[in-house]
C-alpha positions in Angstrom: 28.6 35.1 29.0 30.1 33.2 26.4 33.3 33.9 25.0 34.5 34.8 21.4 36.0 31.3 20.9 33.1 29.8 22.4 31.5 31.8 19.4 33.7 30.3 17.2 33.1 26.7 18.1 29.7 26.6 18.3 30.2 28.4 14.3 31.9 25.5 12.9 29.9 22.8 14.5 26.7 24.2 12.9 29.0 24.8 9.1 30.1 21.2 9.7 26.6 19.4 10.3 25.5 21.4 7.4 23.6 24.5 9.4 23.1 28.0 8.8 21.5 29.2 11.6 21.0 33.1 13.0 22.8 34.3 16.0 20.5 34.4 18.5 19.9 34.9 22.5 19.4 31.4 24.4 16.8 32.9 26.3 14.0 34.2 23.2 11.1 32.3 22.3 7.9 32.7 20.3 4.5 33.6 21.0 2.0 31.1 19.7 1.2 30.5 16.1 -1.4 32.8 14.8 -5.0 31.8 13.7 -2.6 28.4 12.7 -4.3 25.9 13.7 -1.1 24.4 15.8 -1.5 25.8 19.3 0.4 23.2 21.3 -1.0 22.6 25.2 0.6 20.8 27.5 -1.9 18.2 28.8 -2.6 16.8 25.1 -6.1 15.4 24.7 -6.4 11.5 24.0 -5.2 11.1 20.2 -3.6 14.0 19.7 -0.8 13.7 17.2 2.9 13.6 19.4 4.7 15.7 17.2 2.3 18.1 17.6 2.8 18.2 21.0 6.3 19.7 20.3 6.2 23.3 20.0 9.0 23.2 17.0 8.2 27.0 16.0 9.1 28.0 19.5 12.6 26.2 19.5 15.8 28.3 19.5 19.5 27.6 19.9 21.1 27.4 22.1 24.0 24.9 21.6 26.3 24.2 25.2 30.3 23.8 24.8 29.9 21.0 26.8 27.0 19.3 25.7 27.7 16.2 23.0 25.4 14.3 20.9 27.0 10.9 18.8 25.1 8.3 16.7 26.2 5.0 15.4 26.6 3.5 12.8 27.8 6.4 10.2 26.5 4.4 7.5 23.3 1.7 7.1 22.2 -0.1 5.1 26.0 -1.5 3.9 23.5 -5.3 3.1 20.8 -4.0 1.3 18.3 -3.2 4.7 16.1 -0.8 4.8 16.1 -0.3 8.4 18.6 -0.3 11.1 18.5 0.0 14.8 21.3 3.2 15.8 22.7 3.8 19.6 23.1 7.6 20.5 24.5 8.6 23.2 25.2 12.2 24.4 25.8 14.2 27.6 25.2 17.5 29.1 25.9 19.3 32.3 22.7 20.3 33.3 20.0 18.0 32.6 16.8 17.4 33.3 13.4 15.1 33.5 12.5 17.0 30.7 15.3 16.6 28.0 14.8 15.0 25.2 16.4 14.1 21.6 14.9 14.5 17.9 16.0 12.6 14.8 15.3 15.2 12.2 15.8 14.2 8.4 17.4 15.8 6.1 19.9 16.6 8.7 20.0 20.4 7.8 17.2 21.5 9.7 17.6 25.4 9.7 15.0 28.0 9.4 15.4 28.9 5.6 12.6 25.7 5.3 10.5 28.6 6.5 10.4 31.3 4.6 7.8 30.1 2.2 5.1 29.9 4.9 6.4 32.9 7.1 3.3 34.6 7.0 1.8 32.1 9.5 4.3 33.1 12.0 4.9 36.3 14.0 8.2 35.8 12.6 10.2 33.5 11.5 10.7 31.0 13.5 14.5 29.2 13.6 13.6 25.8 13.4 10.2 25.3 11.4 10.6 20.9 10.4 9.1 18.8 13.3 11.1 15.4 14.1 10.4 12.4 12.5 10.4 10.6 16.0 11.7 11.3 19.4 12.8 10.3 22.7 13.0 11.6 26.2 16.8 11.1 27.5 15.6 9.4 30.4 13.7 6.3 28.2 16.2 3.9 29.0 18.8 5.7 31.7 17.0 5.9 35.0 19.9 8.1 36.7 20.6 10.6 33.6 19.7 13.8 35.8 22.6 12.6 38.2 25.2 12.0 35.8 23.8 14.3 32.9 24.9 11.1 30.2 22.6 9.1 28.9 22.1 6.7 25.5 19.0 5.7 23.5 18.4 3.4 20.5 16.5 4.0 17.9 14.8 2.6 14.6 15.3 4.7 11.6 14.1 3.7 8.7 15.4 4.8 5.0 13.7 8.0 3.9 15.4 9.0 1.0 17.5 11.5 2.7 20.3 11.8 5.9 19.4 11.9 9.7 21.1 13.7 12.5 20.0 13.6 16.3 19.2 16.8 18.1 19.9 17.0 22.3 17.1 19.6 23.5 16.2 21.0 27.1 13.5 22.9 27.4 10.6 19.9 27.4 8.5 20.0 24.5 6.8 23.5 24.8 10.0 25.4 25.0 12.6 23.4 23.5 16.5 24.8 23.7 19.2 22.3 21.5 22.1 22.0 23.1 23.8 19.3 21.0 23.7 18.1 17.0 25.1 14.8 16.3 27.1 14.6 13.0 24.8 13.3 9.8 24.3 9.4 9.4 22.9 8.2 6.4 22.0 5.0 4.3 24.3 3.3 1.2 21.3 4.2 -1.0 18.6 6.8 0.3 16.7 6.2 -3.4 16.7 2.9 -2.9 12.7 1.8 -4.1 11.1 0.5 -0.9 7.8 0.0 0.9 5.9 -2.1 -2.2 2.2 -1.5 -2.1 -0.1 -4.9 -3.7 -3.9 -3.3 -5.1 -6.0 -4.5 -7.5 -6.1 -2.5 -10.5 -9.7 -2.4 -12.2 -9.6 -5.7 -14.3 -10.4 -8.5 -12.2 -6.8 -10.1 -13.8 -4.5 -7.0 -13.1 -2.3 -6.0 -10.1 -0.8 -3.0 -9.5 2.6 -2.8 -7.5 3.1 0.7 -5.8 5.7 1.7 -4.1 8.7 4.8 -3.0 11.8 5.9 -3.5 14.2 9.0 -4.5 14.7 8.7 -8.5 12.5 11.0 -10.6 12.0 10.2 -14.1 15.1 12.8 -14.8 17.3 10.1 -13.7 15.9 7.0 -14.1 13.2 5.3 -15.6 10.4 3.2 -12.8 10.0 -0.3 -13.4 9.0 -3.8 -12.3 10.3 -7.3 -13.1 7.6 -9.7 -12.7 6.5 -13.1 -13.9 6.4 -16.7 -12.5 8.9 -18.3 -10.1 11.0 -19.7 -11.8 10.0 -18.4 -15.2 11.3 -15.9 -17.7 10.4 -12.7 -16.1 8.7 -9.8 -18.1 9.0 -6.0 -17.8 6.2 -3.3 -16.6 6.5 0.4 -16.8 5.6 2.5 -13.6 4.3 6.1 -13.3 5.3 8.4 -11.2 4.1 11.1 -9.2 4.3 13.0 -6.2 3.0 16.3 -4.2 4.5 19.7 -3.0 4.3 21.8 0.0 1.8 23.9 -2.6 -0.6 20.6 -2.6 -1.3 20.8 1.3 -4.0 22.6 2.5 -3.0 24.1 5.5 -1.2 23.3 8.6 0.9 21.8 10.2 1.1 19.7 6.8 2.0 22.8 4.6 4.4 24.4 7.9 6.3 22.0 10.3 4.5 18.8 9.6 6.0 19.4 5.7 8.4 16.9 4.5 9.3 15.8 1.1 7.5 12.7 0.0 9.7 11.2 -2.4 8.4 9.7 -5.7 5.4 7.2 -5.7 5.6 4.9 -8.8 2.9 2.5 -10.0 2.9 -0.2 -12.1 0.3 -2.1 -13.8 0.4 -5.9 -14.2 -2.0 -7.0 -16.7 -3.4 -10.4 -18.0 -2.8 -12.5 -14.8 -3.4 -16.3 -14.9 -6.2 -16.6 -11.6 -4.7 -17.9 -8.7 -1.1 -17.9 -9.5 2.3 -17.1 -7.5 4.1 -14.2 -9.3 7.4 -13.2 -8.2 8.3 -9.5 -8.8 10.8 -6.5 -7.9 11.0 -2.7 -8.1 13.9 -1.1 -10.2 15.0 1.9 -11.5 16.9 2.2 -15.2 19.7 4.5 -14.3 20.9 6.9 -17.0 24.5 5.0 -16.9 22.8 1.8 -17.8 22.7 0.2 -14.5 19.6 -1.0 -12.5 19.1 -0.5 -9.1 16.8 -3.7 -7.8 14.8 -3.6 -4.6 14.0 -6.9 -3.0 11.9 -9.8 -4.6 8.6 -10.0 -3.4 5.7 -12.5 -4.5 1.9 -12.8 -4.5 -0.6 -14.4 -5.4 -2.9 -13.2 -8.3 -6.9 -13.6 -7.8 -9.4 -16.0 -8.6 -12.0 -15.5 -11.5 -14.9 -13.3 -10.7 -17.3 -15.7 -9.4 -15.0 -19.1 -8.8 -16.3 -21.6 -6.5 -13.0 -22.1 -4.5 -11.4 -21.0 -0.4 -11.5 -16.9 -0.5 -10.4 -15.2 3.0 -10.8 -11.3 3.6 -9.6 -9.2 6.1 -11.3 -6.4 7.2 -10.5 -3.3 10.3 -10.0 0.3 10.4 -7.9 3.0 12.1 -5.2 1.2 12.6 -2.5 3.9 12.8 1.8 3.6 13.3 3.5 3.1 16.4 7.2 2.5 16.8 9.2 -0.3 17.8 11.7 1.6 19.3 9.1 3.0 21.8 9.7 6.7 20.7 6.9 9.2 19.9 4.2 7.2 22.2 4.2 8.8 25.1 0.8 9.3 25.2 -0.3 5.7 23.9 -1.1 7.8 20.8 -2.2 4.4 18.9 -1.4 1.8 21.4 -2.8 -1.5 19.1 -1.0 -0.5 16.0 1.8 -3.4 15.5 -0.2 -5.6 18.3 -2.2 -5.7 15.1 -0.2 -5.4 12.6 2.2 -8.4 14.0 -1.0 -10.6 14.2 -1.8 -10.4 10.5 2.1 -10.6 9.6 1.7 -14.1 11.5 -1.2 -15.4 9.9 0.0 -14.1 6.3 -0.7 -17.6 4.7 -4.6 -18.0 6.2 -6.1 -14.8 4.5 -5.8 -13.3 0.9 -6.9 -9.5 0.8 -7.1 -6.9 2.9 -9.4 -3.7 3.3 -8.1 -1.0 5.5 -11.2 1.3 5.4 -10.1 4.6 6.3 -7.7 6.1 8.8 -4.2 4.6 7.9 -1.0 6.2 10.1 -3.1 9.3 11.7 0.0 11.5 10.4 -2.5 14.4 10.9 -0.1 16.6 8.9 3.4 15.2 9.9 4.2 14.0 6.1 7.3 11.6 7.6 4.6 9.2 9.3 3.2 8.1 5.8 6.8 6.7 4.9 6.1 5.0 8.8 3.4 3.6 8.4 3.9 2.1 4.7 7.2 0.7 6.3 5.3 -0.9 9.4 2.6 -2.6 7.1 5.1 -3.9 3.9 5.4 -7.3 5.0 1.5 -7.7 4.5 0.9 -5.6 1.7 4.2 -6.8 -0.5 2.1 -9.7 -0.9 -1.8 -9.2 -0.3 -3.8 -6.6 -2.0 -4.0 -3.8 0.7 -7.2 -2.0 -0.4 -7.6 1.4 1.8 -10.8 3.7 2.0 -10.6 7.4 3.0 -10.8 8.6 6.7 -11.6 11.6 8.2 -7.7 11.6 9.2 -6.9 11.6 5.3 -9.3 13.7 3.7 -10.7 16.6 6.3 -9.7 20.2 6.3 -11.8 23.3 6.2 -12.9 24.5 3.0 -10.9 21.5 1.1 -14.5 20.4 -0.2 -14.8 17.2 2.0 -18.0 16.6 4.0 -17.0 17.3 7.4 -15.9 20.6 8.3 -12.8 19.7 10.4 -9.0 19.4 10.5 -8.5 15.8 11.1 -6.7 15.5 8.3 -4.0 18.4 9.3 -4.1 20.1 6.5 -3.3 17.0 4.1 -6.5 17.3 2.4 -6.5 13.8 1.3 -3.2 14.2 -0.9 -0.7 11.9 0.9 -3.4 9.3 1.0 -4.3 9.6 -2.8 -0.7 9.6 -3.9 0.9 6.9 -1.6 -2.2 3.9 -2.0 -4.0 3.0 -5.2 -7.2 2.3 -5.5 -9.2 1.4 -9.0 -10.8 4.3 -8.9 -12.2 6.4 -11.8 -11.2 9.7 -9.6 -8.6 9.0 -7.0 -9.4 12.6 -5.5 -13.3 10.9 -5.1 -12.1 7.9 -3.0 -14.8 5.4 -3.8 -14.7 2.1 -5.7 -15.9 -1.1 -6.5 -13.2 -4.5 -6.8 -13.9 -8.0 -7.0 -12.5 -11.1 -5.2 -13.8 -14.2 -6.5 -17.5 -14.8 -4.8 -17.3 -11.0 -3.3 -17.9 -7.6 -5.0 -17.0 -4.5 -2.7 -18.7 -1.3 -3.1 -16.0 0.8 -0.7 -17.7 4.3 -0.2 -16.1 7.5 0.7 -17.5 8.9 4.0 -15.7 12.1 3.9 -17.6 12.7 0.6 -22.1 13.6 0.6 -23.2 10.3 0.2 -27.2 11.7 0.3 -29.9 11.0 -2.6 -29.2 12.8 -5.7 -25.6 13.4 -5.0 -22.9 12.1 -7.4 -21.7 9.0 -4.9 -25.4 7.9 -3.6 -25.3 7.2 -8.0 -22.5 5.8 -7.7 -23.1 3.7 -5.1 -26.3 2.5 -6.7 -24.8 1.3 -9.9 -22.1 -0.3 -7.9 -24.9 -2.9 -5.5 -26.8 -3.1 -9.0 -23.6 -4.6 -10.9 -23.1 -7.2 -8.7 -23.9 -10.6 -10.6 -25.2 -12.3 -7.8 -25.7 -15.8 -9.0 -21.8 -15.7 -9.6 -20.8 -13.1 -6.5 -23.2 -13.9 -4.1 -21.2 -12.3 -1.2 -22.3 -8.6 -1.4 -20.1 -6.2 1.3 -20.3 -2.5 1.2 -17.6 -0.8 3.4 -17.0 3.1 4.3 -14.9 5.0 7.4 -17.7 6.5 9.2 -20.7 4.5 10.4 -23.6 5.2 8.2 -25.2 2.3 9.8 -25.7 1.3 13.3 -23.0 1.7 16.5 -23.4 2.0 20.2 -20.8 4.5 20.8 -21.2 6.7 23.7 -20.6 9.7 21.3 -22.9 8.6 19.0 -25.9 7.7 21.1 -25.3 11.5 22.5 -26.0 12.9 19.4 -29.3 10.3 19.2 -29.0 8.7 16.2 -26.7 6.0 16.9 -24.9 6.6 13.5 -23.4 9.4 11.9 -25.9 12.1 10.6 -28.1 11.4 7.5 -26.0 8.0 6.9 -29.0 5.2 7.3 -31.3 7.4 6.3 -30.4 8.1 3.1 -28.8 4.6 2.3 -30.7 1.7 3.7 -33.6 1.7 0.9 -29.9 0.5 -1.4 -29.1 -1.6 1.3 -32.2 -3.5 1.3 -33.1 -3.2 -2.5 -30.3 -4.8 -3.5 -29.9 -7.1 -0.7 -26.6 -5.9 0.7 -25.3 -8.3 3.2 -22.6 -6.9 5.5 -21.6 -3.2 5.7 -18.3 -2.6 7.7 -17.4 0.8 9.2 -14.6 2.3 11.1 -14.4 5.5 12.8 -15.5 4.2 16.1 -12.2 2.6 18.0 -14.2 -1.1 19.0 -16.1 -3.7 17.5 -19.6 -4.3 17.3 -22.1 -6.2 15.3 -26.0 -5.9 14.6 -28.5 -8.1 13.8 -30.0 -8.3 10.3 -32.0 -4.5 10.6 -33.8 -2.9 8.5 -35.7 0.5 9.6 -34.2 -0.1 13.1 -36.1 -3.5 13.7 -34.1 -6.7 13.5 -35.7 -9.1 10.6 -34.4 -12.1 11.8 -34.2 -14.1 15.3 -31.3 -16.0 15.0 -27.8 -14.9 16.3 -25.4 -17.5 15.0 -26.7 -18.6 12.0 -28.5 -17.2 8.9 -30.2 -18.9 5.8 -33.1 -18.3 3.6 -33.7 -15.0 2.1 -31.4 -11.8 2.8 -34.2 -9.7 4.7 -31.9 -7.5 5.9 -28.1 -6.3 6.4 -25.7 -6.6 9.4 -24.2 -4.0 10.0 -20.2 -4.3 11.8 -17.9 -1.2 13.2 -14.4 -3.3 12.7 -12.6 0.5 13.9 -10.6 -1.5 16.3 -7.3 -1.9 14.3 -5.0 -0.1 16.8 -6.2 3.4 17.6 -7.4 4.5 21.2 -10.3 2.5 22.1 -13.7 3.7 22.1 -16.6 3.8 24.7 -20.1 1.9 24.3 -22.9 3.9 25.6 -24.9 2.7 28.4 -28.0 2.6 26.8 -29.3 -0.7 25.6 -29.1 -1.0 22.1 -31.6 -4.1 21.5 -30.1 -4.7 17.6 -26.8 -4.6 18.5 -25.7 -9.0 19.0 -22.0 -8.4 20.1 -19.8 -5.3 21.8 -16.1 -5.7 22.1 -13.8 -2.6 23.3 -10.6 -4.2 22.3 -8.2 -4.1 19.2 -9.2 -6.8 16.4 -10.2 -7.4 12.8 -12.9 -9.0 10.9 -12.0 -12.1 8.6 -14.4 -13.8 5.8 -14.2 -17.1 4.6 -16.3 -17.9 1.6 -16.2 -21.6 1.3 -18.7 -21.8 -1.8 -21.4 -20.2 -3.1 -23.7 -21.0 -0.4 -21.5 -20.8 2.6 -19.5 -17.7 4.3 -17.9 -17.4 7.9 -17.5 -14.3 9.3 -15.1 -14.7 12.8 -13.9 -11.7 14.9 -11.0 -12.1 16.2 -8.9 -10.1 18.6 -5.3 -8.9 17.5 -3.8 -9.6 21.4 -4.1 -13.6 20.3 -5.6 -13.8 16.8 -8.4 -16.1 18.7 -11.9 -15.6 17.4 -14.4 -14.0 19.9 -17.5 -13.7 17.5 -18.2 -15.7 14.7 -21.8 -16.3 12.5 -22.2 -18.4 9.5 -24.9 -17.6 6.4 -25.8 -20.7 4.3 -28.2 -19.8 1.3 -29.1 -20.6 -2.3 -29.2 -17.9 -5.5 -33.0 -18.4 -5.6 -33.0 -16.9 -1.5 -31.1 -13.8 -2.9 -33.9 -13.5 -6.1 -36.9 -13.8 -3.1 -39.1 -10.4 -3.2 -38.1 -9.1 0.6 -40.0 -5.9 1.9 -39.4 -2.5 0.3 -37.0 -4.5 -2.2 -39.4 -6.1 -4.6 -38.7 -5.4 -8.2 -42.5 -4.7 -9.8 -44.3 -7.1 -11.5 -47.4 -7.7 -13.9 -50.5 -9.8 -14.0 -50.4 -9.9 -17.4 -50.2 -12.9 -19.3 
C-alpha cells in the first residue's frame, strides 16, 4: 500500500513533466472499445498497423517509486538537424519480457486529449494518444529481466513539438507506466522541414511543399529560389492543414490523432527546361527575421516533347520503417528503406518519381505521415515525387470512396491530400495528368468508380485523347489497384485476375488510344504481361517490341517495401515475368523511337527484367483492332 509521501512524489513528478492525470488504482483497466473499429488482438494479422497493436485506451498509471526513466540529449538540433539519435536508459524492480518504452509527443500525454471523442469509449480512458514509435526494453539488453536496467537508442525526428519517453509493464494489451522521462525537445520545433518537389500543372512550374509549426498568424511561408549562383527570387506559399473534425473515424479521429502542423506550398513558375535551381523554405517572422530551412536544388523539366535522356521511376506501397529498429516487430513493412536507400543511391541516374498509391500505411496514426515524408526527403527535395491515392489513403466506410473498407483508418484521404500535391483540378478526386518530356501520365484514382459514364472513366478519356503523340510518344497510365492483369493468389480466387470491373470497363481506352504500359500497385510483387488485349496476347515477342502498338502491357510494380505478396498457382499464359521481391520499375526514353523499361530489385539495384520498344509515329497512327478511327470512301 503506498504511502502518503509516496502520494506526494509520484504528484510532483506528473506536475513537473507537465501531467494532470486522475488518481487511479494500478490494478483497473478497460473493456474493449465499442463498435470502434480498434479492437486490439494479440496475434496481429500480417500488416497490421504496430501501434495498433497497443491497446493505449486500456493504459492506466501506475507510476513505481523506484522505477526511472532518462533521455539524452535535453536539447537537439543545437546545428540545424532535423534528426538526432537519443540514449534512454531507465530501470525498474520488477521487470519483464514484456516491458516496453513509448516516445509520446507532445510530452503531455494526459487524458484531457480525450474528451472530445469520449463517446467512443465506455469511459474515458486515461491515456487516449498512441506513441509515435516504441521499443521493447529488452531490444538491445539481453539480461534486463535479471538486472531490471536496461538502455535503448532511438531516432526522433523534429515534429513540431517536445518528446518524453514512457517505461510501461503490462505488454501491449494491458499497459501499466511505471516511469516518465523529463521532456526533450529541439532548438526550433517550427523549423520548415521535409520539402516535397511536384510538378504543378504547367509543364514549366514546380511546386515546393513542405512542413513546419508557423501559421500565417505568425509568419508569412515562403521560398527563395533561383539559379546557383544567381540572384535569387521570392515565391509565396499557401498554407493549410486539417483537424481532428476532418478524420473520419478511428483510430485517426481517437488515439491515432495527432496534430499535423502546417503544409505550405509554393508555386515556381516560368522555369527555363532542364535547369538546376537552388531553393529554400522560410518563414517571415513578425519581428522581421527569417527562419531558413536548408538549401535544396533540382532540376526543372524538359519541354513537352524534347528529344533528349528522360528516366522515370515507378513502385507502389512502399510504406515507413525505422532505422532505429523500433515499431517493426512484426516486419510491418520490412522493404521500406531497403528501397528507399537504393533510390537515395542512384539519385543522379533517374529524374521523376511516381509513387502510385499507398505511401507510409499510417492507417490512422497521423505521426507516421511526418515519418514517412522524413524517410523519403532526400529523393523528393530534389525529384518530382508524384503520388497516386491508395486504398491506405483514401478508404473508410461511408467516406464516399469506392471500396467499402477501413484501410485508410479513418483518414479518409485527408493527410494524403494535404501533405503531397498533385496538379489536380480536385485534390479530394485524386487523379491527374503531367508531362515529362516524351511521356504524358494519365495517374487514375482506384479508390474512386472508374466505370463508363462515371465522372473519371471522362476523365480518363480526355486525358489518353490529349496526348500529342508525334511529340509524347510514350503513353503510361498508372492507378493503386490493378485494373489490369495480376497473378495474385487473392486475385485469381476471386477469378478475374484483376480487381472487379477494372479491364472490363477500361481496355476499349486502353486500346483506342493505344496506351502503352499501365502500372499498378496494390499487389506486394512484380509482375509483367505481354501486350493483351481481351485476355489474348497480340504479340509473340518477349524482349523486344516494334511496329504498331496492338496492345498494352500491363506491370504490378506494388513491390516498394510492404509485405510481399503470393502468386497463384495457376498458370497465367499472358503473364512474361513474376518476381515476389521488393523492387521498382525504371524508364529510359532515349528518343522518340526508343524506351527501356528495366526492373530492378531494391536488395542490389540490379535489373532482373528488362524489354525495349523501338517504333516510328506512323506505327502509333496504324488502324489496330477495335481502335480504328472511322473513315470514308468518299472522294
Amino acid at each position: 500500500m503506498p504511502t502518503m509521501n509516496n502520494l506526494l512524489i509520484v504528484f510532483f513528478l506528473l506536475i513537473s513533466n507537465g501531467f494532470v492525470y486522475r488518481t487511479c488504482d494500478a490494478s483497473s483497466s478497460y473493456s474493449r472499445l465499442i463498435s470502434s473499429g480498434l479492437e486490439h488482438h494479440p496475434r496481429a494479422p500480417i500488416g497490421e498497423q504496430p501501434l495498433a497493436k497497443i491497446a493505449i485506451h486500456k493504459a492506466v498509471i501506475a507510476l513505481h517509486k523506484s522505477a526511472s526513466i532518462r533521455a539524452n540529449p535535453f536539447l537537439m538540433g543545437l546545428q540545424g538537424q532535423d534528426t538526432e539519435w537519443i540514449n534512454v536508459n531507465f530501470e525498474y524492480p520488477e521487470p519483464s519480457n514484456d516491458d516496453w518504452v513509448g516516445v509520446f509527443s507532445p510530452a503531455k500525454f494526459n487524458a484531457s486529449d480525450c474528451e472530445s471523442e469520449s463517446g467512443n469509449w465506455p469511459e474515458v480512458p486515461y491515456l487516449c494518444t498512441a506513441p509515435i514509435k516504441y521499443m521493447f526494453a529488452n531490444h538491445s539488453t539481453a539480461n534486463y529481466v535479471q538486472t531490471g536496467k536496461a538502455s535503448l537508442r532511438f531516432q526522433i525526428i523534429n515534429q513540431r513539438s517536445d518528446f518524453a519517453f514512457a517505461l510501461f509493464t503490462g505488454g501491449l494489451e494491458n499497459p501499466k507506466l511505471v516511469a516518465v522521462s523529463d521532456p526533450i525537445s529541439f532548438a526550433n520545433p517550427k523549423a520548415p522541414l521535409y520539402p516535397r518537389l511536384a510538378h504543378g500543372k504547367a509543364w514549366n512550374e514546380m511546386t515546393v511543399t513542405w512542413t513546419s509549426g508557423y501559421n500565417i498568424d505568425e509568419a508569412t511561408p515562403l521560398v527563395e529560389w533561383g539559379w546557383k549562383g544567381q540572384t535569387k527570387q521570392l515565391s509565396p506559399a499557401g498554407t493549410l492543414t486539417f483537424t481532428r473534425g476532418s478524420m473520419c473515424g478511428p483510430p485517426a479521429r481517437t488515439v491515432g490523432w495527432r496534430d499535423p502542423g502546417f503544409i505550405h506550398t509554393s508555386f515556381l513558375k516560368e522555369l527555363w527546361p532542364n535547369t538546376i535551381y537552388e531553393y529554400r523554405m522560410g518563414h517571415w517572422l513578425l519581428n522581421g527575421s527569417t527562419v531558413w530551412s536548408k538549401t535544396y536544388s533540382f532540376k526543372s523539366s524538359p519541354y513537352p516533347g524534347q528529344d533528349s535522356l528522360q528516366r522515370v521511376i515507378i513502385f507502389g506501397d512502399m510504406g515507413k520503417a525505422e532505422r532505429d529498429g523500433s515499431n517493426e516487430y512484426a516486419n510491418y513493412q520490412p522493404g521500406s528503406l531497403i528501397t528507399t536507400d537504393q533510390l537515395v543511391s542512384d539519385l543522379d541516374n533517374y529524374d521523376i518519381v511516381f509513387h502510385i498509391g499507398d505511401l507510409p500505411y499510417a492507417n490512422g496514426f497521423l505521426s507516421q505521415w511526418d515519418q514517412f515524408t522524413a524517410q523519403v526527403q532526400a529523393i523528393s527535395s530534389t525529384k518530382p515525387y508524384m503520388i497516386a491515392s491508395g486504398n491506405h489513403e483514401r478508404d473508410f466506410p461511408n467516406s464516399g470512396s469506392f471500396y467499402d473498407t477501413p484501410d485508410s483508418g479513418g483518414e479518409c484521404g485527408v493527410p494524403a491530400e494535404t501533405m503531397y500535391y498533385v496538379p489536380a483540378d480536385n485534390r479530394a478526386k485524386f487523379w491527374y495528368s503531367t508531362d515529362y518530356g516524351m511521356f504524358h501520365f494519365c495517374i487514375a484514382d482506384s479508390e474512386h468508380d472508374w466505370r463508363e459514364d462515371s465522372e473519371q472513366y471522362a476523365w480518363i478519356e480526355k486525358c489518353l485523347a490529349s496526348a500529342d503523340r508525334q511529340k509524347q510518344p510514350w503513353l503510361i497510365f498508372a492507378a493503386h489497384r490493378v485494373l489490369g492483369y495480376s497473378s495474385n493468389s487473392w486475385l485469381a480466387n476471386e477469378g478475374a485476375f484483376e480487381e472487379p470491373m477494372g479491364r472490363a470497363h477500361l481496355q476499349k481506352l486502353w486500346q483506342k488510344y493505344k496506351v502503352d504500359i499501365a502500372f499498378y500497385g496494390h499487389v506486394h510483387n512484380y509482375e509483367r504481361t505481354c501486350p493483351i488485349y481481351q485476355n489474348q496476347c497480340v504479340n509473340p515477342e518477349i524482349s523486344h517490341y516494334s511496329g504498331t502498338v496492338n496492345g498494352t502491357i500491363h506491370v504490378v510494380v506494388g513491390g516498394g517495401g510492404s509485405h510481399l505478396s503470393d502468386f497463384t498457382e495457376i498458370n497465367t499464359f499472358w503473364s512474361l515475368y513474376k518476381d515476389q521481391d521488393w523492387g521498382f520499375v525504371k524508364l529510359t526514353a532515349f528518343n522518340h523511337s526508343s524506351l527501356l523499361f528495366e526492373y530492378k530489385k531494391s536488395s542490389d539495384g540490379l535489373v532482373y527484367d528488362n524489354f525495349t520498344i523501338s517504333r516510328d509515329y506512323k506505327d502509333v497512327l496504324a488502324c489496330v483492332h477495335d481502335g480504328c478511327a472511322p473513315t470514308t470512301l468518299a472522294t
